[in-house]
N, C-alpha and C positions, 0 to 999 in steps of 0.2 A: 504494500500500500504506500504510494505514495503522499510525501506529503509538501502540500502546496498553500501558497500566501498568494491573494489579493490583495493588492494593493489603490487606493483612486475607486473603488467600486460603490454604485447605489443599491441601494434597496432592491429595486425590480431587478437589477444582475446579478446579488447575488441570490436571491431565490431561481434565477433561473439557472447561474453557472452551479447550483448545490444537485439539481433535478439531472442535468448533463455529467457532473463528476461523482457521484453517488457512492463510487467506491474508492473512494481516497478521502486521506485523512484532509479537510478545507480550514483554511481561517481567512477571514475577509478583513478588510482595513479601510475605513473610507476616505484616510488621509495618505498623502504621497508618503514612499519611502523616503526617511532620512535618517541621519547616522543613529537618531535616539531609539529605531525600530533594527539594529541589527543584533542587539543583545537577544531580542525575542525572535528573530529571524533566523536566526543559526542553525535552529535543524529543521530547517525548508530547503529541500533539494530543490526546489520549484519555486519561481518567483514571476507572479504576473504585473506587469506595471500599465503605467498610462507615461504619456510626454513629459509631466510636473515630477515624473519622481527619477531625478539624476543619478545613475547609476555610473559614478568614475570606478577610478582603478584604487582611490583607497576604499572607497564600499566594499567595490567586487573582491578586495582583498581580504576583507572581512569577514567574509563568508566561505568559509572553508566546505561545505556541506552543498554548495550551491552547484548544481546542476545544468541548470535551465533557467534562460531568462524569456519569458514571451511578452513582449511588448503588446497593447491593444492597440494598435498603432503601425500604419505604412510606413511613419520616420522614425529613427532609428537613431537620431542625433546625441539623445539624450543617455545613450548607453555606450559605454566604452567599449567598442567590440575589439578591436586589437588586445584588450586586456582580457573579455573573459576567453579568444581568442588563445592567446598564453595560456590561460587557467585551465583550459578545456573545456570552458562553460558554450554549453550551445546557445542560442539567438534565433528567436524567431518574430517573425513580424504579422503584417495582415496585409498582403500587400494588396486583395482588392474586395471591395466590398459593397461597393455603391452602383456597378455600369449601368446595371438597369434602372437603377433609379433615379440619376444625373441625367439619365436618356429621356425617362417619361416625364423628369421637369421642364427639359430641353423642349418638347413636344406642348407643355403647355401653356410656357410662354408664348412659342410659338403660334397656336390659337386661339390663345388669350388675343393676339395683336390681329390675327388674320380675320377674326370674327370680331372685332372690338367688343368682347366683352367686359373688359376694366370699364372701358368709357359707357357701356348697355347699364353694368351694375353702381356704379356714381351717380348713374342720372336715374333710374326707378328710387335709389336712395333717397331722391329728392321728388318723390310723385310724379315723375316725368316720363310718360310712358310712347315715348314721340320715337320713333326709328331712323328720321333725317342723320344723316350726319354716319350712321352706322351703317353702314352698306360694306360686305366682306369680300374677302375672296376665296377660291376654293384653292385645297392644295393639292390637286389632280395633277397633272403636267407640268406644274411647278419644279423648279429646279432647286435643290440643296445642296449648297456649298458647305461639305467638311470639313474643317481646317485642322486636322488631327485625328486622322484615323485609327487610334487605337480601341482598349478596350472598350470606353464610352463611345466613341464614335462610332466603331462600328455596332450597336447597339440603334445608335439613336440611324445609319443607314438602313436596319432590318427595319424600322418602327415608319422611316420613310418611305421604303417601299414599298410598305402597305397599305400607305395614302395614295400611291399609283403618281408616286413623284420620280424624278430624274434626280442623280445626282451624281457628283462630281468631286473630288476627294484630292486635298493635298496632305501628305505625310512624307517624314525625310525616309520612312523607311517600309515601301508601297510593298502590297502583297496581292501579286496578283491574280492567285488561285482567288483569295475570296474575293476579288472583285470579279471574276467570273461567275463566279457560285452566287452572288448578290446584285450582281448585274449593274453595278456601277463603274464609272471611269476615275481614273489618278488622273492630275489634271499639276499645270505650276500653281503657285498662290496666284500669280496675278489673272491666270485662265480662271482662276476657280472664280476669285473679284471681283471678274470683269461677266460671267454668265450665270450667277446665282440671282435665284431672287430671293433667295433668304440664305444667310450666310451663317453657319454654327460655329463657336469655336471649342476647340477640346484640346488643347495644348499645356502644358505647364510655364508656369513663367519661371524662365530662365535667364543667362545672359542671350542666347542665340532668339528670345520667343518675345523679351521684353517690350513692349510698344510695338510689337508687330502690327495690331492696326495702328497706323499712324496718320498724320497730315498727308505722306505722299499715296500711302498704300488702299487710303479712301479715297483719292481720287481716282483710283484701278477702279472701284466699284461701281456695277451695274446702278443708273440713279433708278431711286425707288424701290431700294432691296432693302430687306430686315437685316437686322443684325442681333445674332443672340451671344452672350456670354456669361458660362456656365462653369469656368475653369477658373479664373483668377483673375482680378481685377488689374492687374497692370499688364495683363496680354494689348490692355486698349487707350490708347494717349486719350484722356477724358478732354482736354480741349478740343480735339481735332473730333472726337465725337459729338460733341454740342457744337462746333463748325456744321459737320457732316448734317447735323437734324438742322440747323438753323438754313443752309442753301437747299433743303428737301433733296440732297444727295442719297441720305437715308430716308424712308418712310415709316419706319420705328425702331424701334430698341427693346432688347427682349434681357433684363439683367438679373441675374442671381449674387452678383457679386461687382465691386467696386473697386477702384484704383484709390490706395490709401490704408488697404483693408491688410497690407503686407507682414505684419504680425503676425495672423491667423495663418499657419503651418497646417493645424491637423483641424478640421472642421468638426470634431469634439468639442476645441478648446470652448466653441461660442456656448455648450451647455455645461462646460465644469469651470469656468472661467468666468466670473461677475464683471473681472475687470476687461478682456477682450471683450465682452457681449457690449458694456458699455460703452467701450472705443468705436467698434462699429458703427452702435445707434448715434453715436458724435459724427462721426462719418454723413449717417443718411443722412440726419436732420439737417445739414451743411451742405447738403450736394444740390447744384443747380440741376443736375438732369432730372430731377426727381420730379419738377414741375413741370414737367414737360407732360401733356397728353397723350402724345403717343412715344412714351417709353414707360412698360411695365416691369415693377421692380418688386422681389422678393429679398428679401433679407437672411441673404446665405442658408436657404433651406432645402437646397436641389439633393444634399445626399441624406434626408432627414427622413428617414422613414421607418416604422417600426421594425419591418423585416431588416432595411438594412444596419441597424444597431442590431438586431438579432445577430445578422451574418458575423458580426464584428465578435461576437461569443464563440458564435459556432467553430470562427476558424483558429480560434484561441483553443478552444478546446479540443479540435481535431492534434492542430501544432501538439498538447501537452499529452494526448493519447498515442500520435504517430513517435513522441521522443521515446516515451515510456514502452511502446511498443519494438522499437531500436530500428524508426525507419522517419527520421523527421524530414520535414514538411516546411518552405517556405523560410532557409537558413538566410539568417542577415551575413555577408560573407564580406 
């Protein structure tokens, strides 16, 4: 029987991680790990964390008994793995856990704007039950432009080609079996820009992805295309985007996320984290685009969904069965 620590956990996980680990000895914590928790930690081969609880190399030294470290978590920053690396301690992450659900957010902004339903539901708000002004379009033959075809992406291509859309896909690293098998085209950025009427992006912000929409690479775009962003608020120069809606180069904006928002690493933080939830809402309440009519804005909740916090368990505790088992799963290397 092994024996394992939660560390960063609520209520509702740990009653669900107790139902999933049923035959292991469990202790839960709902404060991050630090140095005052490794006297009680000692004979935990098994240590589950979140992003707030730093795992260096005098911790990991600390822990003579430790085995396993599985982070709740794709980043990986926060633990020293060269060290447990040395120690023998294994690492494991989560590395995916949201596509479909980034996808069918991606999907509803996009309707949200296609259909004007933002502008349908503000105006019955106010007894106003008038249709002028709301006239849609269909996304039948419509074209979608991918800007990052990985796992979201191609996710949110399957969910497009079931509206009986066209679409056209840039990624640094194209795979053309499935663009056979799903019957879309790899296209450059600026082909993609220049024949989308609605434009997705699914990129991470990097140095190479930074201000990739910018002042010049809006001018590549089709006028009167959508633009949704569902990856990271600094993929998009927010000036050049409020240019873009003010000359009606764009005809809306479809956001989950904001430029300024650069802090928020793991999209947990915004529900364990009082202080990023609040930096954000500084963010909205301050952002010119948000007055804009046509641009529909959620507030960083495209990977928010119960299953996908479920998956976020689930793959934690496949990781701590496949270690235990002597066949692990998803090694931070």
């Amino acid at each position: 029987m092994s024996k394992i620590a939660f560390f960063e956990i609520k209520d509702w996980e740990k009653k669900y991680l107790q139902k999933k680990l049923k035959n292991n000895n469990l202790e839960f914590f709902q404060d991050t790990f630090n140095f005052t928790d490794i006297k009680k930690s000692e004979k935990f081969d098994i240590i589950s964390i979140f992003i707030y609880s730093k795992m260096n190399k005098e911790i990991i030294n600390s822990l003579p008994n430790l085995k396993m470290l599985a982070t709740r978590s794709t980043g990986f920053d926060h633990i020293d793995v060269k060290e447990c690396r040395n120690k023998k301690i294994t690492v494991c992450n989560v590395p995916y856990y949201g596509e479909n659900t980034v996808a069918e957010h991606t999907f509803a902004l996009i309707l949200a704007l296609s259909r004007n339903v933002h502008k349908a539901y503000v105006r019955t708000l106010k007894q106003d039950y008038s249709i002028e002004g709301l006239k849609g379009f269909d996304l039948k033959g419509k074209t979608l432009g991918i800007v990052g075809a990985g796992n979201i992406g191609m996710h949110v291509i399957r969910i497009a080609k079931s509206f009986s859309m066209h679409v056209l896909a840039y990624d640094s690293k194209p795979d053309n079996f499935l663009a056979e098998v799903l019957h879309f085209k790899y296209a450059s950025l600026p082909e993609v820009l220049a024949n989308s009427d609605i434009i997705s992006l699914h990129v991470p912000d990097n140095e190479n992805t930074h201000h990739l929409i910018n002042k010049d690479s809006i001018k590549k775009i089709k006028k009167g295309a959508i633009l949704i962003n569902t990856s990271r608020g600094g993929i998009v120069d927010t000036q050049a985007l409020i240019e873009a809606l003010d000359k009606k180069i764009l005809a809306g904006v479809g956001l989950d996320v904001l430029e300024g928002e650069e802090l928020i690493k793991e999209e947990k933080q915004l529900l364990s984290d009082p202080k990023k939830a609040e930096y954000f809402g500084q963010i909205m309440r301050d952002h010119e685009l948000l007055n804009k009519d046509n641009v529909v804005f959620t507030p960083h909740i495209a990977f928010y969904s119960q299953e996908a916090l479920e998956r976020i368990l689930d793959t934690t505790v496949e990781n701590i069965n496949n270690f235990i088992s002597g066949n692990p799963q998803n090694l931070v290397k």
